[in-house]
Wavefront OBJ file of the C-alpha trace (Angstrom):
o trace
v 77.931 -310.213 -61.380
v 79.774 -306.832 -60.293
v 80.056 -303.714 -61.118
v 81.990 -302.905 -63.838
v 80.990 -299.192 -64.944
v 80.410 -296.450 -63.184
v 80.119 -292.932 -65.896
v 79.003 -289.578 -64.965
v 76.724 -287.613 -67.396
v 75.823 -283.774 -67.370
v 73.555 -282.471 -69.779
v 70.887 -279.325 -69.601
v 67.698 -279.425 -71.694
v 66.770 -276.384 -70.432
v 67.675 -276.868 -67.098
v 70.987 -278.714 -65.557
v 70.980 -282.551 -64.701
v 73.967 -284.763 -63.420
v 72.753 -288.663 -63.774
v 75.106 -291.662 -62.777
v 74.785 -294.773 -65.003
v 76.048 -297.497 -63.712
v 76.266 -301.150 -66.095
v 77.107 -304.356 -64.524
v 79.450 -307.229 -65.833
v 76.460 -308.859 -67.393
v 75.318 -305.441 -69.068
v 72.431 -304.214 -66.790
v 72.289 -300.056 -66.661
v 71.444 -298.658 -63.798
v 70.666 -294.760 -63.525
v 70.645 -292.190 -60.329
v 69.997 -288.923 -60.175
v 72.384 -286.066 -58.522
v 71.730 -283.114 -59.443
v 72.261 -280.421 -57.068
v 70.329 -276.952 -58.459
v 73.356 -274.247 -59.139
v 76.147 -276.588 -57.624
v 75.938 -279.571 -60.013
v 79.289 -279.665 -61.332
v 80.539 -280.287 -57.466
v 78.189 -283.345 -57.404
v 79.882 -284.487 -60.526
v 82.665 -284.524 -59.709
v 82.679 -286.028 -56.315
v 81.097 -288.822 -58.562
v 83.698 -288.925 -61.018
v 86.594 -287.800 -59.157
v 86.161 -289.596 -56.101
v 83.374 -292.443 -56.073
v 83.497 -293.952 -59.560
v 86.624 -295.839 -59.174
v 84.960 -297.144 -55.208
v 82.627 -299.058 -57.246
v 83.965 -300.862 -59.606
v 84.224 -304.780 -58.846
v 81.753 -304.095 -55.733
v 78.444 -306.488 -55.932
v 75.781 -304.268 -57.265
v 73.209 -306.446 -54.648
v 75.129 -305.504 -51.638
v 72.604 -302.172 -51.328
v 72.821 -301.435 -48.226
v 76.465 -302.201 -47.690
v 77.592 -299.999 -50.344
v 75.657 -297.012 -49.191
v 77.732 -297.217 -45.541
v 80.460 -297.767 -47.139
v 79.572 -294.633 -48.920
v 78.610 -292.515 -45.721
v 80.802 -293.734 -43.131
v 83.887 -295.033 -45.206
v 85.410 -291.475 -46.519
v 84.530 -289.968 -42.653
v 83.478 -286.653 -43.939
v 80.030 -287.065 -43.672
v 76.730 -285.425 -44.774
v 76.218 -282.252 -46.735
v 74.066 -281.686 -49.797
v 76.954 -282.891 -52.152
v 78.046 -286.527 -50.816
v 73.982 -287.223 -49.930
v 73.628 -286.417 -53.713
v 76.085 -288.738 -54.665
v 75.392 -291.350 -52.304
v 71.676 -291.028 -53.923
v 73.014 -291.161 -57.813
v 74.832 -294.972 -56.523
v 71.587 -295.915 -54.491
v 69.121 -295.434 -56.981
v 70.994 -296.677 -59.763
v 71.749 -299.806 -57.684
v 67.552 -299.997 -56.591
v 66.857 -299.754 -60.496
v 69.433 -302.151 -61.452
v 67.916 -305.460 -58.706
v 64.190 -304.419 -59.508
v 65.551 -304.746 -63.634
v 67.178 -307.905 -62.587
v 63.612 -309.272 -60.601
v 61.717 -307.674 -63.733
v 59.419 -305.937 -61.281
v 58.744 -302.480 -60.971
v 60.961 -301.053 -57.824
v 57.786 -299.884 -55.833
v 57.444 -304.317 -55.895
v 60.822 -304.941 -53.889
v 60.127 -301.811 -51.700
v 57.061 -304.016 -50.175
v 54.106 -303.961 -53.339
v 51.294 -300.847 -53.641
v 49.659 -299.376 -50.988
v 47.191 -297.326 -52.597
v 46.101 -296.682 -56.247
v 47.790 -293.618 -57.045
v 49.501 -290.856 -55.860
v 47.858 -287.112 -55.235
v 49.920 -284.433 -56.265
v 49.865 -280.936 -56.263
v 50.214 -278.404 -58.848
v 52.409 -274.877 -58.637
v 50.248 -271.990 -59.151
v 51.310 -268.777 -59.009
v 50.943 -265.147 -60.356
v 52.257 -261.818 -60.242
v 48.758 -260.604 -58.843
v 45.804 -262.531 -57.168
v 43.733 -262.666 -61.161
v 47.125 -263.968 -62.884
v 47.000 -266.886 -59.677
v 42.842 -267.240 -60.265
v 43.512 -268.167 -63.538
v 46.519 -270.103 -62.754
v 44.520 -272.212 -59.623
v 41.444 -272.785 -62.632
v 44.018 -273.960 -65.164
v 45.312 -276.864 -63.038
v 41.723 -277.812 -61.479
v 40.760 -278.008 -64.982
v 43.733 -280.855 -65.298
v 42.638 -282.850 -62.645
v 44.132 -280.989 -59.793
v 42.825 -281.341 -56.157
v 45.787 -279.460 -54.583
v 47.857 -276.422 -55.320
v 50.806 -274.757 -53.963
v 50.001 -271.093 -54.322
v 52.297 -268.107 -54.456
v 51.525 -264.421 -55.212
v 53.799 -261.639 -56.116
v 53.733 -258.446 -52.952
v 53.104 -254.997 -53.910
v 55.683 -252.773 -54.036
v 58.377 -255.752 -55.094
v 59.616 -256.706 -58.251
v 60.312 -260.271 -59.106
v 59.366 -262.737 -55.958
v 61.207 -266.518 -55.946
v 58.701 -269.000 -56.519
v 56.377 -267.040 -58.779
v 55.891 -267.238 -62.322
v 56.383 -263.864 -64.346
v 55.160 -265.363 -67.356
v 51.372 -264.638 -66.452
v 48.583 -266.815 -66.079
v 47.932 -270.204 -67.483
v 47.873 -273.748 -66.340
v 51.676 -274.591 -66.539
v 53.823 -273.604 -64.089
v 57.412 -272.933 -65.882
v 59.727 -271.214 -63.791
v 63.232 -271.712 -63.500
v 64.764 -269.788 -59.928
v 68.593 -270.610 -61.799
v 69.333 -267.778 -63.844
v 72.232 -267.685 -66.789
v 73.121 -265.010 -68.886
v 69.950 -262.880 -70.271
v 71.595 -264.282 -73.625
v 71.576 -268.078 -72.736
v 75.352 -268.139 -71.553
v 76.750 -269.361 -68.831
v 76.019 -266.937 -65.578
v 79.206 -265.607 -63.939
v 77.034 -264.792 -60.757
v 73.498 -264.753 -58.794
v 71.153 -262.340 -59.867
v 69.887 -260.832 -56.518
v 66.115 -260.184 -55.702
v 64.639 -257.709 -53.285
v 62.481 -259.132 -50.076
v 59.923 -257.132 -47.977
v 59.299 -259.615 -45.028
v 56.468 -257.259 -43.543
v 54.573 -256.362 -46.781
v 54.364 -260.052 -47.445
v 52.820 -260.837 -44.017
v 50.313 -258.190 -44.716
v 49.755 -259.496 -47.962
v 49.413 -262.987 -48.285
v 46.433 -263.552 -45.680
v 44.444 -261.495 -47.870
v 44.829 -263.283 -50.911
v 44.216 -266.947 -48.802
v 40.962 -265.640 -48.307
v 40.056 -264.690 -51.281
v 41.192 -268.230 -52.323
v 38.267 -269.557 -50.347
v 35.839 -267.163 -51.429
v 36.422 -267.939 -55.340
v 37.380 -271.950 -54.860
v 35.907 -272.524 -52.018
v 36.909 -275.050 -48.889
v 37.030 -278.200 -51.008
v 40.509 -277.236 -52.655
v 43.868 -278.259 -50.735
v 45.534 -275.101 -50.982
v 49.517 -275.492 -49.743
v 52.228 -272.508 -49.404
v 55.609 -271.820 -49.158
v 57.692 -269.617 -47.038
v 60.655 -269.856 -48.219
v 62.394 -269.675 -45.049
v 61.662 -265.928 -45.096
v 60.514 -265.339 -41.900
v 61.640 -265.671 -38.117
v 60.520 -267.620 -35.614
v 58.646 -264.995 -34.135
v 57.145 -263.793 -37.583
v 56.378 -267.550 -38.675
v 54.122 -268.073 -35.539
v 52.284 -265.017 -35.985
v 51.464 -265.841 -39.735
v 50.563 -269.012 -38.863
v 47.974 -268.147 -36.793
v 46.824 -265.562 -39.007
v 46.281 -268.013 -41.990
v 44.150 -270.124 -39.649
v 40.776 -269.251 -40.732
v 42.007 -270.273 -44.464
v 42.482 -274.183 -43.240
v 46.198 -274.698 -45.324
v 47.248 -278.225 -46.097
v 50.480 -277.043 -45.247
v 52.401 -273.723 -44.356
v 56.002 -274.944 -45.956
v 59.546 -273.507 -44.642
v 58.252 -271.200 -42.047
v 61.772 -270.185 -40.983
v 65.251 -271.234 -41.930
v 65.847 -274.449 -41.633
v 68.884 -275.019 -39.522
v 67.328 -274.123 -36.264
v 64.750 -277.179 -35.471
v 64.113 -275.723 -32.210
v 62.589 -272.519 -33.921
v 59.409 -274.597 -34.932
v 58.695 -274.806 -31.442
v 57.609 -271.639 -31.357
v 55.355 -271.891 -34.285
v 53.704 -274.846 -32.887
v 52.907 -272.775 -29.907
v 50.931 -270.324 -31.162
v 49.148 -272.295 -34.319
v 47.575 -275.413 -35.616
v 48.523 -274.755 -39.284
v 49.800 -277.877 -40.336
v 53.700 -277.427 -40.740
v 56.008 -278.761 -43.458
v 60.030 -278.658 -43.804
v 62.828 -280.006 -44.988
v 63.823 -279.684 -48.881
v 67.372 -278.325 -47.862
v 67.733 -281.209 -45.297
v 69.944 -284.049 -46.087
v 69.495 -286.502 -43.839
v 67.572 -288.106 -40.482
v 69.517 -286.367 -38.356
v 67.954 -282.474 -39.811
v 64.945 -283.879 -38.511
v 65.598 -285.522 -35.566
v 64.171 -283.176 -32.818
v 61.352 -281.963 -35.716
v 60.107 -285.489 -35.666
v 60.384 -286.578 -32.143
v 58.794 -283.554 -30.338
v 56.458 -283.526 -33.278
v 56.926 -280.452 -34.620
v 56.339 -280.887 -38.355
v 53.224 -282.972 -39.953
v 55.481 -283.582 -43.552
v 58.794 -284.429 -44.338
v 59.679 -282.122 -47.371
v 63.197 -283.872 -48.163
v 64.265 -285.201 -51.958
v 65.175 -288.611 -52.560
v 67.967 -287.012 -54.657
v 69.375 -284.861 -51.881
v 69.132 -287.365 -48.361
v 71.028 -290.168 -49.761
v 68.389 -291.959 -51.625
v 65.461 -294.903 -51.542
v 67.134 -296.876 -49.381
v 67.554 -293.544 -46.766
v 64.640 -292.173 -47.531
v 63.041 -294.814 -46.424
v 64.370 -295.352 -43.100
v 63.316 -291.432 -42.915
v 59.927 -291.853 -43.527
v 59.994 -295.224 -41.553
v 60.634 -292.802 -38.348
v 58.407 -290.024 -39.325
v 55.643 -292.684 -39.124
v 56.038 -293.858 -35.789
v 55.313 -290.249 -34.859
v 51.829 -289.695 -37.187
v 54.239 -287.568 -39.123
v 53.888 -287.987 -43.453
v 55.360 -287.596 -46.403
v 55.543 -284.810 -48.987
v 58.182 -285.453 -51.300
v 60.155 -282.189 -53.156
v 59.542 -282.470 -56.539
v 60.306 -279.675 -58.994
v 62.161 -279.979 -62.076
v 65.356 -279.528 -61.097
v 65.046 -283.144 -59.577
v 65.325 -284.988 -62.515
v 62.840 -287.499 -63.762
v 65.233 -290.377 -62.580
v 64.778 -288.583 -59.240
v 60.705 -288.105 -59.854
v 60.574 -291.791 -60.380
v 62.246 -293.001 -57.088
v 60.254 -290.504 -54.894
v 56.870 -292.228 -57.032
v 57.947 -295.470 -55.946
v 58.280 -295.120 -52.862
v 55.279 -292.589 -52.584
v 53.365 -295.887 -53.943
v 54.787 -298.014 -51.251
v 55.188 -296.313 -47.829
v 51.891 -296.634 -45.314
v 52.351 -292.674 -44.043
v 52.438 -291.051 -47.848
v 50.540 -287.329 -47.682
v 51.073 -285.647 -50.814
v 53.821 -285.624 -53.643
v 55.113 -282.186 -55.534
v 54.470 -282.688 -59.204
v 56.218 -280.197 -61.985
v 55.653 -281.285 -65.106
v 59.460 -281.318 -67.057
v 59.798 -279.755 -70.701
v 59.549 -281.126 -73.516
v 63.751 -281.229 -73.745
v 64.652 -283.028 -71.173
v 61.694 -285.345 -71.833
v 63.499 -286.201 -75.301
v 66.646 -287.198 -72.949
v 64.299 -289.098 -69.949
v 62.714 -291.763 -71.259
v 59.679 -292.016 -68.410
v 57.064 -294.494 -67.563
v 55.609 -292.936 -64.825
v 51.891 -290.972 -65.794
v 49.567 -288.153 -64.566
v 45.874 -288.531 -64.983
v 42.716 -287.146 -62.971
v 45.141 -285.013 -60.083
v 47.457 -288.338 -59.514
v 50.371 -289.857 -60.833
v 51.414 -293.230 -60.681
v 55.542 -294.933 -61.431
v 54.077 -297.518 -64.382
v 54.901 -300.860 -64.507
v 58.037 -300.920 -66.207
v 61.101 -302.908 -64.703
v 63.116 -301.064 -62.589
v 62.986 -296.698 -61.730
v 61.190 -296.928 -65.156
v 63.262 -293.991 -66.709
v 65.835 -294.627 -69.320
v 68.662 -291.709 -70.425
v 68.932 -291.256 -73.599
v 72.865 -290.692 -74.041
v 72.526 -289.512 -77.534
v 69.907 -286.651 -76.680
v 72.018 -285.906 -73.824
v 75.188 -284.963 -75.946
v 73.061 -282.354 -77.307
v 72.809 -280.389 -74.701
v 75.583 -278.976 -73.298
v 76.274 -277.881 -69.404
v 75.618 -274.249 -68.973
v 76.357 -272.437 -65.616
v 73.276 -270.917 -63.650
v 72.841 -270.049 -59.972
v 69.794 -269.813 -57.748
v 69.247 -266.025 -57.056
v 70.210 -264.226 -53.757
v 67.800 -262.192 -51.699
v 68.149 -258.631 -50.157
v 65.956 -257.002 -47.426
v 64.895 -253.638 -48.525
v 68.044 -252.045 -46.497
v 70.592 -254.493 -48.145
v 70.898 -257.052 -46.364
v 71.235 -260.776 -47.469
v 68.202 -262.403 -46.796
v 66.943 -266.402 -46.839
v 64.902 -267.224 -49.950
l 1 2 3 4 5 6 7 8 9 10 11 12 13 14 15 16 17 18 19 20 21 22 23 24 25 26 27 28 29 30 31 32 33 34 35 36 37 38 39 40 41 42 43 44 45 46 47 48 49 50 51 52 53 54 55 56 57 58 59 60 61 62 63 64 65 66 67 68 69 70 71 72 73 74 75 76 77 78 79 80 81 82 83 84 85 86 87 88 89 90 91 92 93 94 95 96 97 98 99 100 101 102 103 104 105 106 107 108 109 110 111 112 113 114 115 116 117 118 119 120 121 122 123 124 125 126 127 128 129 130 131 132 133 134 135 136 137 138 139 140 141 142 143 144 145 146 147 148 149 150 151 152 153 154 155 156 157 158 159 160 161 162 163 164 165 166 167 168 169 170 171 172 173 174 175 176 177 178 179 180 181 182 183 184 185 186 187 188 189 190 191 192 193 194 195 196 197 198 199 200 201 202 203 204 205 206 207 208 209 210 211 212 213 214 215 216 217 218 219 220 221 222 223 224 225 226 227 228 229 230 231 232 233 234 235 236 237 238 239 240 241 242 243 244 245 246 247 248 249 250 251 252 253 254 255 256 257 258 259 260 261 262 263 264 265 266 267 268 269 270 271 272 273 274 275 276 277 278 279 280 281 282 283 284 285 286 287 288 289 290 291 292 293 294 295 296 297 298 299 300 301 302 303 304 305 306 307 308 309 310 311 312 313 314 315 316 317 318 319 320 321 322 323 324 325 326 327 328 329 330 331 332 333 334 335 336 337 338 339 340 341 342 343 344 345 346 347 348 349 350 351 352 353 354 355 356 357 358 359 360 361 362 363 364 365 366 367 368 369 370 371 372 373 374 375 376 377 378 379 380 381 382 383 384 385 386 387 388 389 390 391 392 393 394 395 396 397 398 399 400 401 402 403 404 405 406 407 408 409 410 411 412 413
């Protein structure tokens, strides 16, 4: 057997997806995720253009040969794009041998080691009754964890929070088109208050505690808003409130700015959903600096690197916490389940439920029930593309918003 197909398919059902499906001589379909939020058509067609044709005739067992032939044969190496890539032709390859064993993946990636797999919920809301509600909704589902955001006075529309008031799904979508549905021609930009949101946010923490009380895992992200400086002070502040994690304290390119944080706090510290590979976190996890590894299976080259990722992180008491909103697909939601179901360090998985369109093009397997989730026992990733569906819905440009400082100046988001 080799492989003798390798196609590239874009489709949005609401939202923008590029899958690889991959069919061997004997007709088995493998499918990878690689969509890149706001820079998908790139990922395509590095896939299309330039890997496609590297495939074809290549033994679709030879897994971890094909991904170094991936990374180290074209020598430009890295970056959000190729990692994305290099996932799409990992995952599709993972999905293909468990098919071909007739096991579900999580079974070749060393068997279950624990029941299920706790997730947490987005909540959010434009003021602290709109996130109440929104914190009530999801405990009502099953949840025991939350990621909560909060819009800050005086700002207008905040990334990461919900201005469709409260309720118990979270259904926000940071890539903007056209206000009529067309393709955007450009970012929408978004203003950001760095020192109204300090003085806001520890506020509404403890209030958090005061209405839910200690027994709810209550997570937050930064958003790489703040600097080192700024990060260290919050995270002391927010001490009192016992987070299960303060998330993208500061941009993430300098590792060494963590440091700093990890001076002044013992809020627990997670990073790393714009990192692409081991070496991002290479000082984070060796001078222990971080307590979760934040990074998609999608976007850091796959199972078979993710793995070896977490594999480090665990020699240093350092665990997992996979990204997991919807603009990972569900191909991508199924590889981070199966390996969430498999690894010994696993902390906590992100968990956005997809809508109902691109569940008519995702055929899934994997289930939610009581606050965990679980991959199912079908052969293989356990997600099927339906090509049909995914005709239907053509590619339409968005970006991811840009964000401005009150005086104008380009901020992180």
């Amino acid at each position: 057997m080799s492989i003798e197909l390798a196609d590239v398919i874009v489709t949005s059902p609401g939202r923008n997806f590029v899958t690889l499906k991959i069919t061997t001589s004997d007709g088995v379909v493998g499918w990878g995720d690689a969509t890149l939020n706001g820079r998908e058509l790139a990922v395509a067609s590095y896939l299309g253009d330039h890997v496609a044709s590297m495939l074809i005739g290549r033994d679709e067992d030879r897994i971890e040969d094909t991904w170094q032939y991936l990374y180290r044969g074209p020598y430009w190496r890295r970056g959000p794009v190729t990692m994305a890539a290099i996932a799409a032709v990992d995952m599709a390859l993972w999905d293909i041998k468990a098919k071909k064993a007739g096991v579900p993946l999580y079974q070749l990636l060393g068997g279950a080691s624990r029941s299920g797999i706790r997730a947490y919920a987005h909540a959010s809301g434009t003021d602290y009754q709109a996130l109440a509600n929104a914190i009530t909704g999801y405990q009502e589902l099953g949840f025991t964890a939350v990621r909560v955001q909060t819009g800050v006075p005086g700002l207008g529309q905040v990334y990461g929070v919900s201005a469709s008031g409260p309720g118990v799904r979270y259904d926000y979508e940071p890539a903007k088109r056209a206000a009529d549905g067309s393709a955007a021609t450009a970012p929408t930009e978004e203003s950001w208050d760095t020192a109204g949101y300090l003085a806001h946010m520890p506020g509404v923490f403890e209030r958090i505690r005061e209405d839910f009380g200690t027994g709810l895992r209550i997570l937050h992200d930064g958003h790489h808003r703040m600097s080192p400086i700024e990060a260290a002070r919050f995270a002391k502040d927010i001490e009192p409130y016992k987070l299960f994690w303060l998330e993208d304290c500061t941009p993430g390119e300098d590792q060494t700015a963590l440091r700093l944080v990890r001076q002044h706090s013992t809020t627990p510290l997670a990073i790393g959903e714009v990192f692409n590979s081991v070496y991002d976190y290479q000082t984070l996890i060796t001078e222990r600096l971080i307590d979760y590894v934040r990074s998609a299976v999608t976007h850091t080259g796959g199972i078979t690197a993710m793995r070896k990722l977490l594999d480090f992180a665990a020699i240093y008491g350092i665990r997992s916490g996979i990204h997991g909103p919807t603009d990972i697909s569900p191909i991508g939601m199924a590889a981070a389940l199966h390996l969430d179901l498999a690894i010994h360090n696993f902390g906590i998985q992100e968990y956005m439920p997809h809508n109902e369109q691109t569940l008519e093009v995702f055929q899934t397997s994997f289930t939610f029930d009581d606050g965990f989730l679980h991959p199912g026992e079908q052969p293989g990733l356990g997600v099927e593309l339906d090509e049909d569906a995914a005709a239907a819905f053509e590619y339409t440009k968005a970006y991811l918003p840009v964000n401005r400082l009150t005086d104008g100046t380009v901020h992180d988001w």
